[in-house]
C-alpha positions, 0 to 999 in steps of 0.5 A: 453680544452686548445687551442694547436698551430698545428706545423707540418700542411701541409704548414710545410711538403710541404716546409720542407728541408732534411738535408745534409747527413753528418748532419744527422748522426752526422758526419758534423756541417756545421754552424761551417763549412761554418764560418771556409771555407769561405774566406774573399772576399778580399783575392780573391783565397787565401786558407783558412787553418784549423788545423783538429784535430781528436782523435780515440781509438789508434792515433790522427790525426792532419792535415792541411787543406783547402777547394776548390769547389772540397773538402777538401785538406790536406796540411800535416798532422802528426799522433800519431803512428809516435811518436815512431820514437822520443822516445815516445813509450807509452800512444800515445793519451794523453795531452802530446802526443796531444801536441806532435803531433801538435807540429810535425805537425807545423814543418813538414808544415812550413819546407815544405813551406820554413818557418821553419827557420823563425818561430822556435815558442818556443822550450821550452814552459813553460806552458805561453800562448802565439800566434807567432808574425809576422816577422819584415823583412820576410813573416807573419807567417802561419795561421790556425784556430783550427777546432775541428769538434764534439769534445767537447770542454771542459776546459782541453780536448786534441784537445787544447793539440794539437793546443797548440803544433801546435802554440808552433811550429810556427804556428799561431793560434788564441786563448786565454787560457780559455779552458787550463788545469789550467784556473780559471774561477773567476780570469780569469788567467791561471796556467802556471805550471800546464799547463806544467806539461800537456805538458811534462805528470807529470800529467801521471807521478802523476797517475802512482805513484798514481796508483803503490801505491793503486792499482797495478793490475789496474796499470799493466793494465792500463800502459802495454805498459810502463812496458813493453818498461820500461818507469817509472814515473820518466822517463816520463817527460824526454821522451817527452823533448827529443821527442820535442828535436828529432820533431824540428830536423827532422819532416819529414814523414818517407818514406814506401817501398811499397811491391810489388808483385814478378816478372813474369817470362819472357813471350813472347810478344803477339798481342795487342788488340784493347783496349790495343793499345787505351791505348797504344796510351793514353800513346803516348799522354801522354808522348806527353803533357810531352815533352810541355816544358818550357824554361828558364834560372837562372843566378847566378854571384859569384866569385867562379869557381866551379858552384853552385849546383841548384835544382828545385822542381817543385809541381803542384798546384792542386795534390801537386805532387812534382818532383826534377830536376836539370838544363838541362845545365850548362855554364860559360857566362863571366867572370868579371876581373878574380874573377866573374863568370857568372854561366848560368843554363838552365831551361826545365821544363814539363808543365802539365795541371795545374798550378805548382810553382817551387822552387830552391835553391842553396849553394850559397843562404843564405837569403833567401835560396830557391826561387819560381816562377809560371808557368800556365797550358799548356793551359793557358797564362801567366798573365805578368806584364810590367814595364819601367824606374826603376831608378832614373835619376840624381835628387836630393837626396830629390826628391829621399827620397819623392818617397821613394827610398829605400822602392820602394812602387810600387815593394811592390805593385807587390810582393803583387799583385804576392803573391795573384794572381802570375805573371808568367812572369815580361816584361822589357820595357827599362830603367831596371836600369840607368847609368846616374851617369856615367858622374861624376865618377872619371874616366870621368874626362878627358873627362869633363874637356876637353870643346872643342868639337872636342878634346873629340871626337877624345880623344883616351881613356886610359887603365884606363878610359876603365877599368872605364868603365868596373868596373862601369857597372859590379858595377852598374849592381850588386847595382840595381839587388841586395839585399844590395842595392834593396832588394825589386827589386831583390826579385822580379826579383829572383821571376818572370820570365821575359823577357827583351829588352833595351832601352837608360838609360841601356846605357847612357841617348839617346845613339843612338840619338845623332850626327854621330860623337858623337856615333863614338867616341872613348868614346862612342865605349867603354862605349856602348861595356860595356853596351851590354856587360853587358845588355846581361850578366844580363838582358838576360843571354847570350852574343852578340855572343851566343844569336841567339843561345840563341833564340834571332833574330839578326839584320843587327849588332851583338849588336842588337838581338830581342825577339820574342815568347810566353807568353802561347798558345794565346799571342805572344810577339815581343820585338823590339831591338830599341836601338842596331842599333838606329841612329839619322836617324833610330830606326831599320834597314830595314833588322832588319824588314825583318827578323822580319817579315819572322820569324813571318809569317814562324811558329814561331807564332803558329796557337793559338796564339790570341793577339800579343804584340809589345813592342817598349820601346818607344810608337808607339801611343803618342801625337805629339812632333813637337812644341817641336822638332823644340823648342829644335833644335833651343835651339842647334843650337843657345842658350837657352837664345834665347828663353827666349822670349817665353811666356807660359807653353812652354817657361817655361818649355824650359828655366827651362829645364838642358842642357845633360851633353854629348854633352850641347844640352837641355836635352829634345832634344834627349828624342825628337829624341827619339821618332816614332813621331819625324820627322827623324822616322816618315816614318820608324814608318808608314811603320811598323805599316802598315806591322803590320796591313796586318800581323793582317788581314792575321793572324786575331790576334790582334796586341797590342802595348806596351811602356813606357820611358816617364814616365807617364801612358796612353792609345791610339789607331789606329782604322778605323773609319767606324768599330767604333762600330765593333772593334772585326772585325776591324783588323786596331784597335791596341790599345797602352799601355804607362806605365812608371816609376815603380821608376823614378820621373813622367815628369814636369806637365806642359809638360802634360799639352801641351802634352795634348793640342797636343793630338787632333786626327791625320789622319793616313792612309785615313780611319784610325785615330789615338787618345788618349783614355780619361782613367784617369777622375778620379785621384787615390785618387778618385779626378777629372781631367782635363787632362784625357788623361795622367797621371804623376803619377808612375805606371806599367801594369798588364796584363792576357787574359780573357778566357770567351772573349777571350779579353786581360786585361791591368790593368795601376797601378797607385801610390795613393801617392807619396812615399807610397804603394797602387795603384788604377787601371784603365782599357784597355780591347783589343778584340779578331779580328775575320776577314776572315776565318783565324780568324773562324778557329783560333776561332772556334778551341779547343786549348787543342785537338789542344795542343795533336794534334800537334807533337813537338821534346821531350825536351833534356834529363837534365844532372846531374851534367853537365857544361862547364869547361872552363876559366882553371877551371880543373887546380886550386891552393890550394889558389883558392879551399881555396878562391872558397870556402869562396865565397860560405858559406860566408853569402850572403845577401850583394850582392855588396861586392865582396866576398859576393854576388850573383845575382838571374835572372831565365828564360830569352830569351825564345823560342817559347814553341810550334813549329810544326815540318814538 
């Protein structure tokens, strides 16, 4: 007898496995499954999309799918049984048809994601295969990979009916042509003719002949539906041409009336029970987690005195839920020389407990015509991203090519970074665009030429250096928010919500640093009257007259308004004004503080706020500059020449160094009084910080300084020295973030290297020091470093809270090469302050009951078709409609041409979102 292998022993059925239900009737293979789910790690929460094609005995089903841990979700999704709606009225699961369907189904998704304008795919196929190529200036094109489940997958069948319409339609599916009708095996080539006889069903139409000619009882059976809607085999082909025609026209999903039943006759009301008043208390809440709003704003400039319309649809990103609304109200703001409106929309938008994207367009959008930005959870906080200094100074035009200038790698890196994991919220630090060419415009010219001091300050300016001045920061504003000029930057800005506060060069270069007598000039009145003008038109969509209305807190001056509120229910955001009331003396007033301080004490920081950002333009934490201020002070006082007698990196760099073309002082002189650590700011710095630290312990939130303006990138930090070990319970650590330049050239490396030397620790307060972190051992390209403390390489910031600890992430994203995108980051993790019983009661809290706990007023009810008819808008001319009316269906990708143009900024200046009403 031959020897047998026993298979199934016991060892086989103690350690055998049941298969997944699914697969054991038939239904699942979960080995093509898990190849066409499972997404590349480097895409992080990018969907993978699946074109699910599915056939039944009467429809076919085609869908557009993806994967979550929940399940599958449909994205769209296109049936046979609506082909009749496009002329299609028989053999509904057929080649034809199946191409038909997947063509509709790639139309009606593509239109649904804004794409459809941008991949038409081929109207009129011709039997060639070919796969959708990616678009040179826009987004790549939609991808899905062909999921067939269990169908077989032999040459010819109708699944590759379906996914040839779907890629015909726009949409790009990767395949090859071996399982088409028509592929020789031998000559590995594809019969393009017979291939779009499949499309338009001559095949069907060859049958029908065939049929009505040898057997016509077969035929009658057969083609029924034919006979009777009086198709004939002539007709066939014409039937799906016009049906392709009639997809790409109109492929959205036909709206059903759902049929209700009949109304009750009127009853009586009658006592609610106790389970009827639990719902009914349910709906309160409800209706509560609805009025949770988030406010912002859309500016619109563009030369036409009728608003622009503005729709919004907000789609929650877990239900795709979709809702319509329009602008809560609409306002004329300001008006440039007679033809330039400022159109303000206000945005009030329901927060729902999951992330939702909004989309808006306008007829005054041409390309692109719709716009989307994020907004998170009402119980998550926004992810932001800090940016300063985007512009170049006055450099030279290669320095500006070598960095790329028109390209601007870094704002490339944030729109990528935006697409894969979206910022909700984009924080100006200063420096938003430069004014520097300023001084060499022709209108400037009288105050050039004139060398003595004391004639330029008492010149009186004429009406045409005024009107210069006008027509130079409205231009300038236009050239650098633009999409002529800074595509890159105004997607960007037309993408993310931001929030923005001044610093010097939305000026001109250290405005506010300079002599008493300087600042009072005549000259330097009227330029800084433009530039706020202007800053509070574009940068925060308001003017100095309306902006305390507009959420903003006002200093001692009008020309200085502060920006405190929330970035979510656990970060707060101070954006200190330090330039509108800036001396050579001061950066703020002491009423300026006050006030600051009994608004964030009275309420306007809600009890779940955690972390508190203190953004100051300028950072608070920087190595000392006093060698270099007394340096640069002689250079004024006497002469540069003075000083060539120096030895070292100092003197190099200070007889190297330009002169300010305002006042002939070294250039570096006001970047110098510019700073906290200078002599003249050094008190006004110590007491705000100190105030900062009580504010800290008696709240137990985190304080975190942010700045930028000295182009370079860092980390530093406040901290008590027994704590060194227990920083969650050190309510004195506050960390600093110096990130600067997203665009501007980085600093001399030699002025890094004695910032460097200088960046020893300083005793702030006893037992509080002060130091510079060793972040940068690395460079980002991989190479070691010897100055570990700063780093001149362009950068910005990417920040979010991390839920598990409570520890607020600051990612420094650092330029790899000059001039090319791709940044490496480098990480500042804050931790959470846990002092005093505030801080058990603010952590041991749970911040969503707490959200449906509180009570808040409900949001204005949004206007339809409701704005200011101010500036003799309800009187127009003939020649005004006709002119209004060219402004907006002329083409508006060139925004600096006067008649062509429109500036998109949504959502500034924004209110705390939750305020307890007592």
């Amino acid at each position: 007898m031959p020897f047998v292998k026993q298979q199934k022993n016991k060892a086989y059925f103690k350690r055998y496995q049941v298969k997944y239900r699914r697969r054991r009737e038939g239904k699942t293979d979960y080995y093509a499954r898990k190849r066409l789910v499972v997404q590349a790690k480097n895409k992080y929460n990018s969907p993978k999309y699946r074109l699910v094609v599915r056939f039944t005995n009467k429809d076919i089903i085609c869908q557009i799918i993806y994967a979550k841990l929940q399940g599958d979700f449909v994205l769209s999704a296109a049936y046979a049984h609506e082909l009749p709606r496009y002329g299609v009225k028989g053999g509904l699961t057929n080649w034809a048809s199946a191409y038909a369907t997947g063509l509709l189904l790639a139309r009606r998704t593509l239109t649904k994601l804004g794409l459809a304008d941008k991949y038409e795919g081929f109207a009129e196929p011709d039997g060639k295969v070919q796969l959708i190529e990616a678009s040179e200036d826009g987004p790549r094109p939609f991808k899905a990979f062909l999921d067939v489940g269990l169908a077989r997958t032999s040459t010819g069948a109708r699944v590759f009916g379906a996914m040839k319409g779907a890629s015909d339609g726009g949409i790009f599916v990767p395949h090859n042509g071996n399982r088409f009708p028509g592929f020789d095996i031998e000559s590995k080539t594809n019969d393009d003719e017979l291939l779009r006889n499949y499309i338009y069903g001559v095949h069907v139409a060859e049958y029908m002949e065939y049929l009505e000619e040898e057997d016509e009882e077969r035929y009658k059976k057969q083609f029924a539906t034919f006979i009777k809607e009086g198709i004939t085999s002539e007709g066939v082909e014409d039937m799906y041409s016009e049906a392709h025609e009639l997809i790409r026209a109109d492929p959205a999903p036909k709206l059903t009336e759902k049929k209700g039943k009949p109304a009750k006759p009127y009853r009586r009301h009658v006592a609610l029970n106790k389970k009827q008043r639990l719902n009914k208390i349910q709906e309160a809440k409800d209706a509560f987690k609805a009025s949770q709003i988030w406010r912002g704003s859309c500016l619109i400039v563009i030369n036409s005195a009728r608003p622009p319309s503005l729709t919004l649809v907000l789609r929650s990103n877990k239900t795709n839920r979709e809702q319509f609304l329009l602008p809560a109200q609409v306002n004329t703001i300001d008006i440039f020389q007679n033809e330039h409106y400022f159109w303000r929309y206000e945005l009030l938008l329901p927060l729902l407990e999951e992330p939702q994207t909004v989309s808006y367009t306008s007829d005054a959008f041409t390309t692109p015509s719709s716009f989307q930005f994020h907004i998170p959870a009402i119980q998550d906080s926004m992810r932001f991203m800090f940016y300063s200094c985007s512009g170049f100074s006055d450099i030279a035009q290669t320095e500006k090519d070598k960095l790329a200038e028109k390209e601007a790698p870094l704002w490339q890196d944030v729109l990528d970074r935006h697409r894969v994991m979206p910022f909700h919220v984009m924080l100006g630090g200063g420096d938003q665009l430069y004014q520097d060419r300023l001084i060499h415009e022709n209108f400037m010219k009288p105050w050039v030429a004139e060398k003595m001091p004391a004639k330029r300050l008492a010149m009186k300016l004429p009406q045409s250096m005024r009107d210069g001045f006008e027509h130079f920061y409205f231009w300038n504003y236009i050239e650098n928010f633009g999409f002529e000029k800074s595509p890159i930057q105004a997607q960007a800005y037309a993408e993310i919500p931001s929030v923005n506060m001044w610093d010097d060069h939305d000026i001109i270069d250290g405005f506010g640093s300079y002599p008493t007598d300087m600042q009072s000039a005549d000259c330097f009145q009227v330029l800084f009257a433009n530039a706020s003008r202007f800053y509070y038109a574009f940068q925060n969509h308001t003017t100095v007259e309306r902006a305390e209305k507009d959420g903003m807190i006002r200093g001692e001056l009008p020309t200085c308004n502060h920006i405190l509120t929330t970035l979510g229910p656990s970060i707060g955001l101070l954006s200190l004004d330090a330039r509108g009331e800036r001396t050579k003396r001061q950066v703020c007033s002491q009423k300026s503080y006050d006030k600051l301080f009994t608004e964030m004490y009275s309420g306007r920081m809600p009890p779940t706020v955690k972390h508190f950002m203190v953004l100051t333009g300028v950072p608070l934490i920087y190595p000392r500059l006093t060698l270099f201020e007394k340096a640069m002070e002689s250079v004024a006082s006497f002469n540069i020449a003075t000083l060539l007698g120096k030895t070292g990196s100092l003197g190099d760099l200070i007889a190297g160094h330009q002169l300010n073309e305002w006042n002939g002082d070294p250039e570096l002189l006001d970047d110098m009084n510019d700073h906290w650590t200078a002599s003249n700011h050094m008190a006004e710095r110590s007491d705000f910080v100190r105030r900062l630290q009580m504010y800290a312990k008696k709240t137990s939130i985190r304080v975190t300084f942010l700045g930028g303006d000295v182009h370079c990138c860092g980390a530093g930090r406040l901290f008590s020295k027994d704590m060194r070990t227990k920083e969650e319970g050190d309510p004195y650590l506050m960390i600093q973030i110096i990130s600067s330049a997203i665009v501007n050239a980085p600093p001399p490396q030699v002025l890094l290297a004695v910032l460097n030397q200088n960046s020893c620790f300083e005793t702030f307060d006893g037992n509080i020091e002060e130091r510079m972190y060793d972040l940068f051992k690395f460079s980002p390209n991989g190479n070691s470093r010897t100055n570990k403390k700063l780093m001149g390489m362009r950068n910005y910031c990417a920040g979010f809270l991390e839920q598990e600890t409570d520890e607020l992430h600051f990612y420094i994203q650092a330029e790899k090469e000059a001039g090319i995108k791709g940044t490496a980051g480098y990480l500042v993790a804050v931790p959470r302050l846990l002092f005093g019983e505030s801080g058990i009661e603010r952590y041991a809290r749970n911040l969503l009951d707490y959200l449906n706990s509180i009570s808040v007023s409900p949001p204005p009810t949004p206007l339809h078709h409701h704005h200011s008819r101010s500036f003799q808008q309800q009187h127009q001319t003939p020649q005004q409609k006709q002119k209004q009316k060219k402004a907006v269906i002329a083409p508006c990708i060139l925004f600096a041409l006067i008649r062509r143009g429109f500036v998109v900024r949504p959502s500034q200046c924004w209110r705390s979102l939750f305020r307890r009403q007592d």
